[in-house]
C-alpha positions in Angstrom: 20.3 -20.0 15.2 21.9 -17.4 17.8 21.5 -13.5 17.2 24.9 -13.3 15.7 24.3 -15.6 13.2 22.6 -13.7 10.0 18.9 -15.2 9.2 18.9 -17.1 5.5 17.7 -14.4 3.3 19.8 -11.3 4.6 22.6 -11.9 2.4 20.3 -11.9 -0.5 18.5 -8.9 0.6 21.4 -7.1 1.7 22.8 -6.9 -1.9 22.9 -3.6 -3.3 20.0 -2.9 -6.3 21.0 -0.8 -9.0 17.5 0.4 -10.4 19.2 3.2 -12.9 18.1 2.8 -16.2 15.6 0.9 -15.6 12.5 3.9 -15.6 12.3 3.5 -12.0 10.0 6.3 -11.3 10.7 6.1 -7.5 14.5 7.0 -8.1 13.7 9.7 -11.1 11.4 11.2 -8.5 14.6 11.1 -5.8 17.5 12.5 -8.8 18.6 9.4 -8.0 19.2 8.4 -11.7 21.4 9.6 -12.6 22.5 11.1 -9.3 23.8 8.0 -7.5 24.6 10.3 -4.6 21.0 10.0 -4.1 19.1 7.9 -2.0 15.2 7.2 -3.0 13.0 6.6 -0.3 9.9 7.9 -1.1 7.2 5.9 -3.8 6.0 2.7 -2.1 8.1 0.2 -4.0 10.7 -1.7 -2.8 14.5 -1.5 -3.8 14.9 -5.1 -2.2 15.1 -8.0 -5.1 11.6 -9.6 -5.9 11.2 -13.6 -5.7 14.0 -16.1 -8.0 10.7 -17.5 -8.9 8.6 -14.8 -10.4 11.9 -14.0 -12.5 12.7 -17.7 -13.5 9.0 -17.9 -14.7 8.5 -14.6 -16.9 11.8 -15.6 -18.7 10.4 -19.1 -19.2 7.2 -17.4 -20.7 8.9 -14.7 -23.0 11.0 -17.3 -24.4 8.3 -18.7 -26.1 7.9 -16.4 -29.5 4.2 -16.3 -29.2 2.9 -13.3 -27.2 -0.9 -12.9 -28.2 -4.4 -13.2 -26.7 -4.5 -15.2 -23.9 -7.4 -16.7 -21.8 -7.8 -16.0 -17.9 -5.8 -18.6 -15.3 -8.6 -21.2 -15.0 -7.0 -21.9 -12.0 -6.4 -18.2 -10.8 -9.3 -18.0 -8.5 -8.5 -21.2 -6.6 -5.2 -20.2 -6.2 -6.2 -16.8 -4.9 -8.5 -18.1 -2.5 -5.7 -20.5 -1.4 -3.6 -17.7 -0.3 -6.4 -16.0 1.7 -6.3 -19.3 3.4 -2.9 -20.4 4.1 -1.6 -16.7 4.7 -4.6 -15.0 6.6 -6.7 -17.9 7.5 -9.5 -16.1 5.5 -12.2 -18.2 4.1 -12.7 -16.5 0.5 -15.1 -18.1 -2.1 -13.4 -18.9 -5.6 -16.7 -17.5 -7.1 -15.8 -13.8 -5.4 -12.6 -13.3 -7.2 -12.2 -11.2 -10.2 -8.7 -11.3 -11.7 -7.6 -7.8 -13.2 -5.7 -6.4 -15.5 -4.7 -3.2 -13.8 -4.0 -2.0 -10.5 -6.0 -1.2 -7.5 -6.5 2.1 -8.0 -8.0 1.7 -11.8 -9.9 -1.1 -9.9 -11.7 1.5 -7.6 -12.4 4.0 -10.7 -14.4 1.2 -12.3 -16.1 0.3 -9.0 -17.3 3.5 -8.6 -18.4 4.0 -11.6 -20.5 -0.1 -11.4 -21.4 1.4 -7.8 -23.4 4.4 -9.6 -24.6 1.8 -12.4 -26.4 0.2 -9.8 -28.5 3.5 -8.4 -31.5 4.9 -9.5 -31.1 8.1 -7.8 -28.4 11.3 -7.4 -25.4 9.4 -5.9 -24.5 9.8 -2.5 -20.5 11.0 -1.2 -17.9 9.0 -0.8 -16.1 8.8 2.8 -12.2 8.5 3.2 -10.0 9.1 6.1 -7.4 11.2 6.4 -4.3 11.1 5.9 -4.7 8.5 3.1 -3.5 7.1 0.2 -3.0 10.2 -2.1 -4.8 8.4 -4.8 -8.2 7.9 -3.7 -9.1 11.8 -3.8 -8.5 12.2 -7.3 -10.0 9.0 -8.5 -13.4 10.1 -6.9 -13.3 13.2 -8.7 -12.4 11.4 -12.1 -15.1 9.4 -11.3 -17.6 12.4 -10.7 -18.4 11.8 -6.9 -18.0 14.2 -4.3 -15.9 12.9 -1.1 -15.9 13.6 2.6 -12.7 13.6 4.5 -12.9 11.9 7.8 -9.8 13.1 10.2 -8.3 10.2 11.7 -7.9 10.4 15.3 -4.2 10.5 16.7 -3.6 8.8 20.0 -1.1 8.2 22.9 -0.3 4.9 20.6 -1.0 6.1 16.9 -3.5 6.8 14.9 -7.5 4.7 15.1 -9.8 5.0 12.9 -12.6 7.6 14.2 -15.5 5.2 13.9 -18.1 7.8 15.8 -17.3 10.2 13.1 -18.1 7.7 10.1 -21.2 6.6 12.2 -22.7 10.1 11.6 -23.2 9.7 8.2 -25.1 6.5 9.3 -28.0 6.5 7.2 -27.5 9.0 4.5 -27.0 8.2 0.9 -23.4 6.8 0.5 -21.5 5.4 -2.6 -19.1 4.3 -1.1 -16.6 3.9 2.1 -13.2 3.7 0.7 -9.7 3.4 3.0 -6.4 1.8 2.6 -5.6 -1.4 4.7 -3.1 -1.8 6.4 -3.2 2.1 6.0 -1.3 4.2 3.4 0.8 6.1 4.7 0.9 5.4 8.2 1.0 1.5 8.2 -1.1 0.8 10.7 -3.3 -2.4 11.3 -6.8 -0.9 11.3 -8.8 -3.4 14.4 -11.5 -5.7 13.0 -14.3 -4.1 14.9 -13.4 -0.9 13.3 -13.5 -2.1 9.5 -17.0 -4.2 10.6 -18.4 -0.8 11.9 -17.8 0.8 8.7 -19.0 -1.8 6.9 -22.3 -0.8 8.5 -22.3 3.2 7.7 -21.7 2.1 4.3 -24.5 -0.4 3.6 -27.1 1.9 5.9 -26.1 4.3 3.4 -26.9 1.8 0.4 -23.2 1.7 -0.4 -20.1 -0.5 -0.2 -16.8 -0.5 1.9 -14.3 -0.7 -0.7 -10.9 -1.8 1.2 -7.9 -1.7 -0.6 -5.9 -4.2 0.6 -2.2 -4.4 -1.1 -0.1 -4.0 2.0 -2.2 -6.4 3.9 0.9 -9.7 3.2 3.1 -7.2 5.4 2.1 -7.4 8.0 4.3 -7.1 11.3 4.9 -10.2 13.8 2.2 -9.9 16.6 -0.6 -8.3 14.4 -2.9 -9.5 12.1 -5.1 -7.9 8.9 -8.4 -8.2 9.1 -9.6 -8.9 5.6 -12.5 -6.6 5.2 -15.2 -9.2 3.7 -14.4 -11.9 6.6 -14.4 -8.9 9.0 -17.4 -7.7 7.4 -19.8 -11.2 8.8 -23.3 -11.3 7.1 -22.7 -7.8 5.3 -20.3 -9.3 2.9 -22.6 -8.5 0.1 -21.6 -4.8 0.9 -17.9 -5.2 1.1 -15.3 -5.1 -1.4 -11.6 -6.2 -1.1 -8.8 -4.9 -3.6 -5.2 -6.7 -3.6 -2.5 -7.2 -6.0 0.8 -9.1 -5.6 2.7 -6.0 -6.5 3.6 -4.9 -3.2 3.8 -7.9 -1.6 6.4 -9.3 -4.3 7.8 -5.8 -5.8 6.1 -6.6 -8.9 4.2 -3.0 -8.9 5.2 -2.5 -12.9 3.4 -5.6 -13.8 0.3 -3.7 -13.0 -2.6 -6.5 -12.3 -5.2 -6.8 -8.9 -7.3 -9.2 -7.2 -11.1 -8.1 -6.0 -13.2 -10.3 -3.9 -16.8 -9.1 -4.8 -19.3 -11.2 -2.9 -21.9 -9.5 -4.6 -22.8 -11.3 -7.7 -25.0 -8.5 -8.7 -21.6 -5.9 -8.8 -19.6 -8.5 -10.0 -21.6 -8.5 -13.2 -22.0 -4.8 -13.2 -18.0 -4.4 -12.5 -17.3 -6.7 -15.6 -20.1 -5.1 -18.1 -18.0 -1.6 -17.1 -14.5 -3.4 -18.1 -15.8 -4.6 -21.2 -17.1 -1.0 -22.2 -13.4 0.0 -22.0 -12.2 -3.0 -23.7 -11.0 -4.6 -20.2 -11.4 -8.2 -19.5 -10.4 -10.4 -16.9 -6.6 -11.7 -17.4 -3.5 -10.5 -18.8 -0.6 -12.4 -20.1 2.7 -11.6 -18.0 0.4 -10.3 -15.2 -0.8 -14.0 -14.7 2.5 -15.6 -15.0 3.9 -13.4 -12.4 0.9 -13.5 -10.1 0.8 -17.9 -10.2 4.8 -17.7 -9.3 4.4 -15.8 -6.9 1.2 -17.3 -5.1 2.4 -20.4 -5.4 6.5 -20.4 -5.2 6.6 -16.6 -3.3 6.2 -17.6 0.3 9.7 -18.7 1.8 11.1 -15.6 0.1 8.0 -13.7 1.7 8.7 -14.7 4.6 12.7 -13.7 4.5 11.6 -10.6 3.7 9.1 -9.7 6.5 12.2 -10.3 8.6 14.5 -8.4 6.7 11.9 -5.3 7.0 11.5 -5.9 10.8 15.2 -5.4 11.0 15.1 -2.3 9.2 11.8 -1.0 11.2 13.5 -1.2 14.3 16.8 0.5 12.8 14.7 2.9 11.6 12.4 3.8 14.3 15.2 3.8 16.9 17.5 6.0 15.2 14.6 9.0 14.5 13.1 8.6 18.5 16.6 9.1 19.1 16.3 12.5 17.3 13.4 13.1 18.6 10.9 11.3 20.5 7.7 12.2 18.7 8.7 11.9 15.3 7.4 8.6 14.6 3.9 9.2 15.8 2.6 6.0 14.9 4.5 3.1 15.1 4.5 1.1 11.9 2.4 -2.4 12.5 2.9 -3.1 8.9 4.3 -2.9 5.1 7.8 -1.0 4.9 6.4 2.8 5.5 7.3 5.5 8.1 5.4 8.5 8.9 7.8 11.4 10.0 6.7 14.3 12.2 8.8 17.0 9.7 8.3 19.5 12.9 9.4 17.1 15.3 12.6 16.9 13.5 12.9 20.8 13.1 12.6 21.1 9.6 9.8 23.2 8.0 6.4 22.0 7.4 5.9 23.5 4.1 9.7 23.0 2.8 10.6 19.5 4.8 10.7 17.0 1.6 12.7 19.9 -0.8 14.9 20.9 1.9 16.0 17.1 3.0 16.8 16.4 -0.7 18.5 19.3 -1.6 20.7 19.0 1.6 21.6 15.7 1.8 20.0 13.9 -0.9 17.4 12.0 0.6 14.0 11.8 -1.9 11.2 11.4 0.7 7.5 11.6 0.1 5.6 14.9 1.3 2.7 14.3 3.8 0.6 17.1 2.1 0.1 13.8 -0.9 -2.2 12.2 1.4 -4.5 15.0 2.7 -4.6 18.3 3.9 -4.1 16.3 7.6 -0.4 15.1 6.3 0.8 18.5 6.1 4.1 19.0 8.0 4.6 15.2 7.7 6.7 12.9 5.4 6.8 9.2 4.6 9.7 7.2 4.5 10.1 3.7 2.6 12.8 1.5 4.5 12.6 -1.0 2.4 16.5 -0.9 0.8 19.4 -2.7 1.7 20.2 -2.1 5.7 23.6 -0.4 4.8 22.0 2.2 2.5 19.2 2.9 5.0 21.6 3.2 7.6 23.6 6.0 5.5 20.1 7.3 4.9 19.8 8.1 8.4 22.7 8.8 9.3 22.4 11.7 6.6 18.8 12.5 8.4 20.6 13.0 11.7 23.1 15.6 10.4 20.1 17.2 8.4 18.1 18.1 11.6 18.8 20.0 14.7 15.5 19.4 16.9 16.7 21.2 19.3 16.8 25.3 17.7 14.2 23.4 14.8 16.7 24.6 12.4 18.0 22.3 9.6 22.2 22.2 9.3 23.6 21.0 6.2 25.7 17.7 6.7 28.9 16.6 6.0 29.0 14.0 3.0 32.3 13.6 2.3 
């Protein structure tokens, strides 16, 4: 195939998604329903159509009038373990996997809170980079653990994780390390020497690396995830991973995760707190979706990862153009951009309210993940490559680097 002829999937991912009506809370967020002028690019979902397959089989299951109990997918272990394999080249044990009902994030609440089960004495901090995943913070305080926040370190080439600065707290009473990878919101592809040495503050401190995982199928061509209980060697035991098929396969509504606990001792302690909030392993539609998309999902995957790469480099080229620091990081993985605001010459503090009121562009505010994201933004690029094109075309005329005042465009 010569690079004028359009890969397989583009036609079916450059089809135009109409999400209003639907309670899409990524385009209620942007105005965008019922402002169609609008273009959502903020929450981390993705306005690209999910896999034939995963469609095909939930309307083959709610056909059937009986929607009641249901058991757990006897075979939904295997199956995950099978994907570790095939897509990663992971080794997982079947015995590891706990299939959940909820999403990642309700996943680490419930860790936690097994984690300080399993203690006899006052529980020790939690330790999270920063910028992160906006979600962690607040979940630690639901949870009634204090956090640190651990400044990531911002090179030449992106950001690192600052493994020196976790190794300080070698040795004192942890709960838990907890970081998103690939990372949220930069989408970088933390090394596997990095997630081993944190792997090793957290068990010195009696805790666990929790690593949530749920970017880690998008990964860019020339980089690979390290999945954080492989990477982790002989300290497995102290090592959680979280993942779900919702971002991989835009099935985020259909809220469900995978952990892989090699711990049996947690594993029992994580089910006993499920089943005190009437939570067990399973979930009807959850399942059906997750086995259609293990199992039928990958060509599609595949189309897609090339469909993003397209828009990446659409995307990073046009804002370097603008301005040469405004993507600090490049992106090594999911569909996510973090935007210098400054770079760009729009306002630190008013960047996200001024870009949508301007030109109608609903991007995500860096100050979400951190007191570090301030004076940043994060942009999803994961839409058809016409819209994202208008998108920043729209960005262009909304910027003026030069006198770091923004100019209001012309959308007609």
């Amino acid at each position: 195939m010569d690079a004028a002829t359009p890969a397989p999937w583009d036609s079916f991912f450059d089809r135009p998604l109409d999400r209003s009506g639907t309670g899409s809370s990524k385009w209620l967020a942007a105005g965008a329903d019922p402002d169609p002028g609008r273009i959502p690019l903020g929450l981390a979902d993705m306005d690209l159509p999910g896999p034939p397959a995963v469609a095909e089989a939930l309307a083959a299951r709610v056909a059937h009038p009986a929607l009641g109990y249901t058991v757990c997918d006897p075979g939904g272990r295997e199956l995950v373990a099978a994907w570790y394999r095939t897509r990663h080249g992971a080794a997982v044990d079947p015995e590891w996997v706990l299939l959940l009902p909820f999403g990642p994030r309700t996943a680490i609440r419930l860790l936690l809170e097994a984690l300080r089960a399993g203690r006899t004495g006052p529980p020790g901090p939690v330790l999270l980079p920063t910028p992160e995943y906006g979600g962690f913070a607040p979940t630690c305080r639901a949870a009634g653990l204090p956090y640190r926040e651990v400044p990531l370190a911002l090179e030449e080439d992106g950001y690192r994780l600052p493994v020196a600065e976790f190794a300080r707290y070698g040795g004192r009473p942890l709960t838990a390390v907890l970081l998103s990878s690939p990372h949220n919101p930069t989408a970088r592809v933390w090394e596997r020497s990095a997630i081993r040495a944190l792997a090793e503050v957290a068990a010195e401190g009696g805790g666990v690396l929790i690593s949530d995982e749920v970017h880690a199928d998008l990964v860019h061509p020339g980089h690979r995830h390290p999945v954080a209980v492989e990477a982790a060697g002989d300290l497995a035991p102290a090592t959680v991973t979280l993942h779900s098929v919702g971002k991989t396969f835009n099935t985020t509504g259909l809220t469900s995760a995978f952990a892989l606990v090699p711990d049996p001792a947690l594993r029992a302690r994580l089910r006993e707190v499920m089943a005190g909030y009437g939570l067990w392993e399973g979930g009807l539609l959850t399942q059906v979706a997750q086995r259609a998309a293990l199992e039928h999902g990958g060509a599609w995957l595949d189309g897609l990862l090339a469909y993003l790469a397209g828009n990446r480099d659409l995307a990073v080229d046009a804002l370097r153009r603008l301005a040469p620091r405004a993507v600090p990081s490049p992106p090594q993985a999911s569909y996510l951009l973090w935007l210098d605001a400054t770079a760009l010459g729009l306002p630190a503090d008013r960047a996200r309210a001024l870009l949508l009121d301007r030109c109608g562009l609903g991007l995500q505010d860096g100050a979400g993940f951190g007191a570090a994201g301030r004076g940043f933004l994060r942009l999803n690029y994961a839409l058809p490559r016409r819209r994202l094109a208008e998108a920043l075309d729209r960005l262009a005329r909304s910027a003026d680097p030069e006198g770091g005042r923004p100019v209001p465009p012309d959308l007609r």
